[in-house]
C-alpha positions in Angstrom: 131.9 28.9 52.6 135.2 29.8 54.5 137.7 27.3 55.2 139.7 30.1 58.1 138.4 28.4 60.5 139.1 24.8 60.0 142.5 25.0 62.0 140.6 25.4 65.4 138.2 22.2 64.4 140.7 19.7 65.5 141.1 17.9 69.1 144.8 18.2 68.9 147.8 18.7 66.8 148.0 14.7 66.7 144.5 14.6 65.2 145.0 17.4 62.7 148.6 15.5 61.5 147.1 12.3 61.0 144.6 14.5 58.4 146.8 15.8 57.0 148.9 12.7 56.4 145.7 11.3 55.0 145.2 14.6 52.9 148.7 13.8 51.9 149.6 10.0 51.0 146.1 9.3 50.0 144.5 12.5 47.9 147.7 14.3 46.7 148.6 12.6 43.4 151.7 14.6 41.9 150.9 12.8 39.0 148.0 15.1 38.5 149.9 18.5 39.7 146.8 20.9 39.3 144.7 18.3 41.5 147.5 17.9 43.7 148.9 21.3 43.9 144.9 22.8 45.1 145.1 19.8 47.5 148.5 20.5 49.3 146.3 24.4 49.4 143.8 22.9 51.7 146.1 20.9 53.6 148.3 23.6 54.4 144.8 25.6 55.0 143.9 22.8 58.2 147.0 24.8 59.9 146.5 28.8 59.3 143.8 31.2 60.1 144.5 32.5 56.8 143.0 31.7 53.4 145.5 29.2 51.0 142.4 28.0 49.3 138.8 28.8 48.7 135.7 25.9 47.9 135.5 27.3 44.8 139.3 26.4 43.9 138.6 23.0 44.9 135.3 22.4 43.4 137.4 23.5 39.8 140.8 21.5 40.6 140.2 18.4 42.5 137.8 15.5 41.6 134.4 15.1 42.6 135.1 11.6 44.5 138.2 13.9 46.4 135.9 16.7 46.4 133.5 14.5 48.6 135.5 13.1 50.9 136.9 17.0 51.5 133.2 18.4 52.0 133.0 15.2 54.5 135.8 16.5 56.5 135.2 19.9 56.6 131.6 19.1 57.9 133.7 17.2 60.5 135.7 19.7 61.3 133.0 21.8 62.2 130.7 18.8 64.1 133.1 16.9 66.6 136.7 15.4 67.1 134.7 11.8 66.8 134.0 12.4 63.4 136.8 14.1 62.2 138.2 10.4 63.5 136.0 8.4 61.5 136.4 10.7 58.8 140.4 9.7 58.7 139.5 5.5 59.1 137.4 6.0 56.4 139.5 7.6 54.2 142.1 5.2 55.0 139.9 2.4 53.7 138.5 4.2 50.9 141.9 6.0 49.4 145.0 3.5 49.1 148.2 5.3 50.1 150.1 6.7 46.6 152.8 5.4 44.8 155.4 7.5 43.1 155.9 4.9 40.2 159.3 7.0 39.3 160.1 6.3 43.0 159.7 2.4 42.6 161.5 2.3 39.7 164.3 4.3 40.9 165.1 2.0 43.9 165.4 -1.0 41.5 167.9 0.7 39.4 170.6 0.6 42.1 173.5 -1.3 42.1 
């Protein structure tokens, strides 16, 4: 399955930016960089007519539960700007935003 045509699935640039800000506070987990680096991929992907990543990449990099929720939103993508809405709320509510626990730390440590 190609993902080169994902960019032109999306209502807007609003609705592709608010996947891609899911993609990106609530899937891509530097603490895992192979996970997060195949991630970033398909994010970047949801912009360009060009291939970054294939479903093969991410079927070998990235978890099945985050591998679900992907297949779910390229299936959106492809079906209608409603779901590719629901897609994101449900996200939302099923991925908790990441913490950078370095980043935490880091802003008790000043004086």
């Amino acid at each position: 399955m190609t993902l080169t045509d994902l960019s032109n699935g999306f209502r807007d640039d609003e609705q592709r930016w608010r996947v891609q800000a899911v993609i990106h506070d609530r899937l891509a987990d530097d603490r895992d960089p192979q996970e997060c680096r195949f991630l970033m991929w398909f994010w970047w992907q949801l912009s360009m007519s060009y291939r970054e990543v294939s479903m093969r990449d991410l079927s070998l990099n990235v978890s099945q539960e985050k591998l679900a929720a992907l297949e779910a939103l390229i299936d959106a993508i492809r079906s209608s700007h409603a779901q590719i809405d629901a897609w994101a709320a449900g996200a939302e509510r099923a991925f908790p935003v990441v913490e950078d626990p370095g980043f935490r730390g880091s802003l008790g440590s000043e004086s």
